[in-house]
C-alpha positions as CSV (number, residue, x, y, z in Angstrom):
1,X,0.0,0.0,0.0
2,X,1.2,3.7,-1.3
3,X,1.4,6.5,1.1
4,X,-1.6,8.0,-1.1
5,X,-3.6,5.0,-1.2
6,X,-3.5,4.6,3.5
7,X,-5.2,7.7,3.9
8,X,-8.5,6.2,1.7
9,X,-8.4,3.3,3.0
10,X,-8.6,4.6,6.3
11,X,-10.9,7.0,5.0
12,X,-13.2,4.4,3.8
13,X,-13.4,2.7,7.2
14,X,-14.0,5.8,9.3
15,X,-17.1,6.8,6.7
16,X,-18.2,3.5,7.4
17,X,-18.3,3.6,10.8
18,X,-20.6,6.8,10.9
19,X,-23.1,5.6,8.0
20,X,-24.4,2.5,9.2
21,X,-24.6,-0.1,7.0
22,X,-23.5,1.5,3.5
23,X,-20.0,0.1,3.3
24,X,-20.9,-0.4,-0.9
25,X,-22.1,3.3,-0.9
26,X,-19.1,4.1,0.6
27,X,-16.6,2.1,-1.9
28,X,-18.2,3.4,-4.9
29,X,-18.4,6.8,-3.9
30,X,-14.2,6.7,-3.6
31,X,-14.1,5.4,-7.0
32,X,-16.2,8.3,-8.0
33,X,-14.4,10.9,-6.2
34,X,-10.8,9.7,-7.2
35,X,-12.1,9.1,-11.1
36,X,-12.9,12.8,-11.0
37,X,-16.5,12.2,-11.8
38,X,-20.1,14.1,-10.5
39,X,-22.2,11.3,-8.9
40,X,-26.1,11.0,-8.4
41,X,-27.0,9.7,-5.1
42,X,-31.3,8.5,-5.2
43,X,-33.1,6.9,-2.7
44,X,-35.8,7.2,0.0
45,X,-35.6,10.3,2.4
46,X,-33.5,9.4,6.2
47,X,-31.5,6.8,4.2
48,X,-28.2,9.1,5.1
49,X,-27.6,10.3,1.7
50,X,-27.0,14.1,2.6
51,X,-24.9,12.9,6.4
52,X,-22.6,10.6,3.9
53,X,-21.4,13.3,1.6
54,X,-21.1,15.8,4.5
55,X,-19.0,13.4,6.7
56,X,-16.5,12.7,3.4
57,X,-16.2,16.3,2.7
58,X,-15.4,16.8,6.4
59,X,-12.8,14.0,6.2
60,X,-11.0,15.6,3.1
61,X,-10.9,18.6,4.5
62,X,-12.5,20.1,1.5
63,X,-14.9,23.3,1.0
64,X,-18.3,21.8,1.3
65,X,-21.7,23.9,0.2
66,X,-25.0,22.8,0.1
67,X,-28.0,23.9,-2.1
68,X,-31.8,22.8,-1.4
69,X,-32.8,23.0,-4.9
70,X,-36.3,23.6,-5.5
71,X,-38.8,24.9,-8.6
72,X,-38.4,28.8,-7.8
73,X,-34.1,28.4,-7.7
74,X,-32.5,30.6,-10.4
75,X,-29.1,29.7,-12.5
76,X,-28.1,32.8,-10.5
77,X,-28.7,31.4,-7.3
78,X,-26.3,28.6,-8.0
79,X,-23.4,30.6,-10.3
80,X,-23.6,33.6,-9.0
81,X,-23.9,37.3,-10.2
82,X,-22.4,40.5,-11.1
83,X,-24.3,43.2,-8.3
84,X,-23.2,47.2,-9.0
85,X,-22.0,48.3,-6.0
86,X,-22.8,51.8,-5.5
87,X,-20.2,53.2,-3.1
88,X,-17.3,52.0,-5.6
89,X,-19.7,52.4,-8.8
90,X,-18.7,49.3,-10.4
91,X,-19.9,45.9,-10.5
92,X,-18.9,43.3,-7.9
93,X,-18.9,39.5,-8.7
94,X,-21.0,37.8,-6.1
95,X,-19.9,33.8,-6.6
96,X,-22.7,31.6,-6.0
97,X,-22.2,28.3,-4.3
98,X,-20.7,26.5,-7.3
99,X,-17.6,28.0,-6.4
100,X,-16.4,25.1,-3.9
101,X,-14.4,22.2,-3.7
102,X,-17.4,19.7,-3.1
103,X,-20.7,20.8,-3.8
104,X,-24.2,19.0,-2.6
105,X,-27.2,19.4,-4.9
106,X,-30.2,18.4,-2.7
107,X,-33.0,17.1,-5.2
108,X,-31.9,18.5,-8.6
109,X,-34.9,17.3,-10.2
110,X,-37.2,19.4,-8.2
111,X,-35.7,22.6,-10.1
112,X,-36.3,23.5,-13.7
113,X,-34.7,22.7,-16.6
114,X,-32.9,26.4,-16.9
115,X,-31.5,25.8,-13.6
116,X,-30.4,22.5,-13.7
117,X,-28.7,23.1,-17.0
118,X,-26.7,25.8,-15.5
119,X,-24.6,22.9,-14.0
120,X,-23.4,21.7,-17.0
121,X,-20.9,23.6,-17.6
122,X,-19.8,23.6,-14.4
123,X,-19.0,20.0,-14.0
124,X,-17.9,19.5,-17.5
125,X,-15.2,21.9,-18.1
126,X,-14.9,23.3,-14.3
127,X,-15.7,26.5,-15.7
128,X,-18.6,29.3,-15.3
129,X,-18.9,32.0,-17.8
130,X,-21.1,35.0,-16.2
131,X,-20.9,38.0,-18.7
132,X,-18.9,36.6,-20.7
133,X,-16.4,36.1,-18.4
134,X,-14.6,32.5,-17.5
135,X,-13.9,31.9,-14.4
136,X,-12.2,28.6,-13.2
137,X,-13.8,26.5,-10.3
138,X,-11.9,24.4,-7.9
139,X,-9.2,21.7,-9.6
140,X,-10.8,19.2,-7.5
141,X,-14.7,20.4,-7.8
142,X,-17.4,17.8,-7.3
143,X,-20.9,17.4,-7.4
144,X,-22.9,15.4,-5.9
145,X,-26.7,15.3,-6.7
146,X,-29.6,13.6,-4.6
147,X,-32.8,12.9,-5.6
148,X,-36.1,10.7,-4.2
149,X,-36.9,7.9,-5.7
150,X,-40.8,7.9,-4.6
151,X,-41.8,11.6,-5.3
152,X,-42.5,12.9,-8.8
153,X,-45.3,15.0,-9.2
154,X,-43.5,18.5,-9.4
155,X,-40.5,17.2,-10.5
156,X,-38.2,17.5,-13.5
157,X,-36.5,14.6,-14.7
158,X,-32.6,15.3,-16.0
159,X,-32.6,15.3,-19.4
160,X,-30.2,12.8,-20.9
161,X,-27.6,14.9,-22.5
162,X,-26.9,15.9,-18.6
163,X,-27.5,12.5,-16.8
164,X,-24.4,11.6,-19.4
165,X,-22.0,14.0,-17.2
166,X,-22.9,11.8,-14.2
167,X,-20.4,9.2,-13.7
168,X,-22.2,7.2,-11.3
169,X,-25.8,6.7,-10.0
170,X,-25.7,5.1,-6.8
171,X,-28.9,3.8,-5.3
172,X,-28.8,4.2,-1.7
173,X,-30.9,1.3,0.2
174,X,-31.7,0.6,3.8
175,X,-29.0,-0.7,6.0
176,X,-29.4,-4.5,6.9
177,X,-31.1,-5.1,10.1
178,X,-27.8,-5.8,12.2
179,X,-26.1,-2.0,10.8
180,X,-29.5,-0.3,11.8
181,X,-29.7,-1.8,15.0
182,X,-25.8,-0.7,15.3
183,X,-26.9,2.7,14.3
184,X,-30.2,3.1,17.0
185,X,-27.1,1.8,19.9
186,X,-24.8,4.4,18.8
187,X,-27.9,6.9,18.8
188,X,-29.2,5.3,22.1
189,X,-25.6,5.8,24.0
190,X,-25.6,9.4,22.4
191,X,-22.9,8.9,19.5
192,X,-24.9,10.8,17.3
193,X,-21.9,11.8,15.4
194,X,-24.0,12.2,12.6
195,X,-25.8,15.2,13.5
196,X,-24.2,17.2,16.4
197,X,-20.8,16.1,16.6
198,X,-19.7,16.6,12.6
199,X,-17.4,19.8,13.5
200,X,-15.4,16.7,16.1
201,X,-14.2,14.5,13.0
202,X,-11.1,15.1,12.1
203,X,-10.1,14.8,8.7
204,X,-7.9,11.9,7.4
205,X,-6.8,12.9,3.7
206,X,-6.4,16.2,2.5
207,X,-7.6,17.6,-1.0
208,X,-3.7,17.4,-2.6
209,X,-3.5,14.2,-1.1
210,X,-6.8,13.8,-3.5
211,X,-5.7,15.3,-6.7
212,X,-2.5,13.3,-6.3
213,X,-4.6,10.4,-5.8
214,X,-7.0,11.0,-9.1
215,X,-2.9,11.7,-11.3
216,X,-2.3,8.0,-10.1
217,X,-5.4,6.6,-11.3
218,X,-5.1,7.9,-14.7
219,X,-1.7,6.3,-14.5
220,X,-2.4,2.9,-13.8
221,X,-2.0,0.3,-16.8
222,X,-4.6,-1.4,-18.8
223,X,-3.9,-4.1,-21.2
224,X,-5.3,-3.8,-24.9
225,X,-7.3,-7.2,-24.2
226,X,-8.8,-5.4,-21.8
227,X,-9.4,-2.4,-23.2
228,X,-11.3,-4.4,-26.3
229,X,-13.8,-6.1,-23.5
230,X,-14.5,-3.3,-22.5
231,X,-15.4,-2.0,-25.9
232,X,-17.1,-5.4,-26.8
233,X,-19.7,-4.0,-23.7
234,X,-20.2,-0.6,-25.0
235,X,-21.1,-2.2,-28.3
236,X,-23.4,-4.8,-26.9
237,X,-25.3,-2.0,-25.2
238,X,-25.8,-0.2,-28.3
239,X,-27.5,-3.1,-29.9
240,X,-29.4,-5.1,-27.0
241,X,-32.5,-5.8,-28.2
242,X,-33.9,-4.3,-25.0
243,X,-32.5,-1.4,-24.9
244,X,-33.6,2.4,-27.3
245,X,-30.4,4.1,-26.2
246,X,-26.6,2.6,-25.5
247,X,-23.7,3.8,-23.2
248,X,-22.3,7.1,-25.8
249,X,-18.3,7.3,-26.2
250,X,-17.9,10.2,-22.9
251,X,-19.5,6.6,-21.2
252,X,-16.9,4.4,-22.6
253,X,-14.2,7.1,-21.2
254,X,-15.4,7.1,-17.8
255,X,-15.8,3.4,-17.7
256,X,-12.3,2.8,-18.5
257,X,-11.6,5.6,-15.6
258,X,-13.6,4.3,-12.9
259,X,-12.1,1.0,-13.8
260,X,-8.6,2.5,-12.8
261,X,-9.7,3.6,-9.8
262,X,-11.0,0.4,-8.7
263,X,-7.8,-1.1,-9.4
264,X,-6.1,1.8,-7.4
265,X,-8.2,1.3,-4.5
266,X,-7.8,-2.7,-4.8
267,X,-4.1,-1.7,-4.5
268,X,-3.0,-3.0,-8.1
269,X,-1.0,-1.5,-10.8
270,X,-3.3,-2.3,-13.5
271,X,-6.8,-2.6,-14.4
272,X,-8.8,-6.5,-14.7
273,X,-12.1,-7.6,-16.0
274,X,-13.7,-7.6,-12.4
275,X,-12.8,-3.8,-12.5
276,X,-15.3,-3.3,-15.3
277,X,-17.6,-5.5,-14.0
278,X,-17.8,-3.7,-10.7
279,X,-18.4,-0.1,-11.7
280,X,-20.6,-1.6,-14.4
281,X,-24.0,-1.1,-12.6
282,X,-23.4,2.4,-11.3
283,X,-21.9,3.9,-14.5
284,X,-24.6,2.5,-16.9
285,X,-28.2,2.6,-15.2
286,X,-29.0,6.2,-15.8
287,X,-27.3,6.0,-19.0
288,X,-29.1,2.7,-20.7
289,X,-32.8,3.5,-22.0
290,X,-35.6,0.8,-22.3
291,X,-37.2,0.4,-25.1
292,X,-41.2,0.6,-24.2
293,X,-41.9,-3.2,-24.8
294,X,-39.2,-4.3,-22.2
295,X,-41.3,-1.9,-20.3
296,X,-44.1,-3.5,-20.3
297,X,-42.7,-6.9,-19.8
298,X,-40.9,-6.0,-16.6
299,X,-37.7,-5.7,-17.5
300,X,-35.6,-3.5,-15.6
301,X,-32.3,-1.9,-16.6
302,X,-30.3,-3.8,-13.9
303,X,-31.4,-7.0,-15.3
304,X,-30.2,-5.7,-19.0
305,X,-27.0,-4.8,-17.4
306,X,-26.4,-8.1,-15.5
307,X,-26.9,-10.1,-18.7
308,X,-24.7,-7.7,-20.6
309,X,-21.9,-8.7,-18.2
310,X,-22.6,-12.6,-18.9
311,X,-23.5,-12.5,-22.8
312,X,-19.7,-11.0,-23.5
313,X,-16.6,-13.2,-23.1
314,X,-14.2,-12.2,-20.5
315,X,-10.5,-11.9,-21.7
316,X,-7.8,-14.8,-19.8
C-alpha cells in the first residue's frame, strides 16, 4: 500500500463507521471521487444520503456547500452574479455556491430545466462563464446530486444529455437489520456523530493528497485485451434488443476511468475484468434506456446490465 492509497483506505473505514450499513455506498463513492466524476446519489428520504457526503467532505478537508434546490431556484442562485456596487460604482462578482471544492445538490430534479442546465458547464469543463467572463472552479470540484426515488409529481426529470455528465448513479438502500440496529445503539448511548458532533471528526486525507490520488489513477495500466472487452460491452449496449439508447463514447471514457480507480483502490497496478464489471452497474443505469416493450414486460435496466456482463466473453 502507497502513502496515497493509506489515507483512503482509512478514510473508507471511518465513513463506514458513521453511516451505518453502506459500506458499498461508501466504496463506490471513492471510486467516483478519485475518477474525478459528478455522482447522483437516489433513494428514499432518512437513508443518510446528505450525512454521507457531509461526513467525506469533512474528512477531506475540503470546502463543502450545500443547495436545497427547488422549482423557484435561479441559475443565479447557484453561479452567481455581477451586483453594482454603489459606493465604488462598479460591478462586484458575487460567486454563487458553485464556487467550492465539493458541492451538494439536494433534489436536482425538483428545479427546472434552466436551472439544472446551469450545471453543465460547471461540471464538464470546471468552468462558469457569467458575462462573458470564464472563471475557473476548484481543480478538484465535485458534485454530488440527490434525488427521491418515490416523489415525482412536481418534478423534473434530468434530461439525458446531462444524466451523461454523471459518472455514477448510486442507489442508496436501507441498512441491513444488524447495521441499523448498530446505528439506534450508537444513537441510544448518544454517538450521534451524525448530527451534532460533525465539527469533532477530524479529517484523514487532505484535498492534494486527493488530486495526487486522481494523477495515479489515470496512470495505472490497462492491457489492450482489456481495453477491447471493455469495448465489446459498449457495443453490446448499443444493440441489446432491450434497450432504445446505449452507453455514448464520454461513457466508454469514464468506464475505463472508474475502472482504474477500482484497481487503485484494490491496490494493483493495472486494471482486470472484475474492474469493469464492478463499476458496471453504477456507471450504466442512468445512461441505458428501455425500449417501451421491455417496459411493459418488466424488465428493468439492472437485469439488461447483468446479462450484458454474462452474454460478453471475458478476456484470460
Amino acid at each position: 500500500m502507497s502513502k496515497t492509497q493509506a489515507p483512503f483506505h482509512q478514510l473508507a473505514e471511518k465513513l463506514s463507521s458513521v453511516v451505518f450499513g453502506q459500506s458499498v455506498l461508501v466504496n463506490q463513492l471513492l471510486i467516483a471521487l478519485l475518477s474525478g466524476g459528478h455522482v447522483i446519489l437516489e433513494g428514499v428520504p432518512g437513508t443518510g444520503k446528505t450525512l454521507t457526503v457531509k461526513v467525506l467532505a469533512k474528512l477531506l478537508q475540503a470546502e463543502f456547500r450545500r443547495i436545497q434546490l427547488t422549482p423557484d431556484i435561479l441559475p443565479s442562485d447557484i453561479l452567481g452574479t455581477n451586483i453594482f456596487d454603489l459606493n465604488t460604482r462598479k460591478f462586484v462578482l458575487k460567486k454563487g455556491p458553485v464556487f467550492t471544492q465539493i458541492l451538494l445538490t439536494d433534489e436536482i430534479n425538483r428545479t427546472p430545466p434552466k436551472t439544472q442546465s446551469a450545471l453543465l458547464e460547471a461540471m464538464e469543463e470546471r468552468q462558469v462563464t457569467l458575462d462573458g467572463e470564464s472563471l475557473p472552479l476548484s481543480e478538484l470540484f465535485w458534485t454530488i446530486a440527490t434525488q427521491n426515488s418515490l416523489e415525482f409529481e412536481g418534478t423534473y426529470p434530468l434530461p439525458e444529455a446531462q444524466l451523461d455528465r454523471f459518472l455514477f448513479k448510486l442507489i442508496v438502500n436501507y441498512p441491513d437489520p444488524a447495521s441499523e440496529k448498530q446505528m439506534l445503539l450508537s444513537s441510544h448511548e448518544g454517538g450521534r456523530t451524525n448530527r451534532s458532533n460533525l465539527s469533532q471528526l477530524q479529517p484523514i486525507a487532505t484535498v492534494e493528497q486527493c488530486l495526487q490520488a486522481q494523477k495515479e489513477v489515470r496512470a495505472i495500466n490497462v492491457h489492450e485485451s482489456v481495453i477491447d472487452y471493455l469495448l465489446a460491452l459498449v457495443e453490446r449496449t448499443r444493440r441489446h434488443p432491450d434497450l432504445s439508447l446505449g452507453a455514448s463514447p464520454r461513457a466508454a471514457v469514464a468506464w475505463l476511468l472508474a475502472s482504474k480507480a477500482s484497481a487503485w483502490l484494490s491496490e494493483r497496478e493495472f486494471v482486470t475484468p472484475d474492474d469493469i464489471k464492478i463499476v458496471a452497474p453504477p456507471l450504466l443505469r442512468h445512461r441505458l434506456i428501455l425500449r417501451s416493450e421491455a417496459q411493459l414486460d418488466g424488465v428493468s435496466i439492472e437485469s439488461v446490465i447483468q446479462s450484458l456482463l454474462k452474454q460478453v466473453a471475458v478476456p484470460r
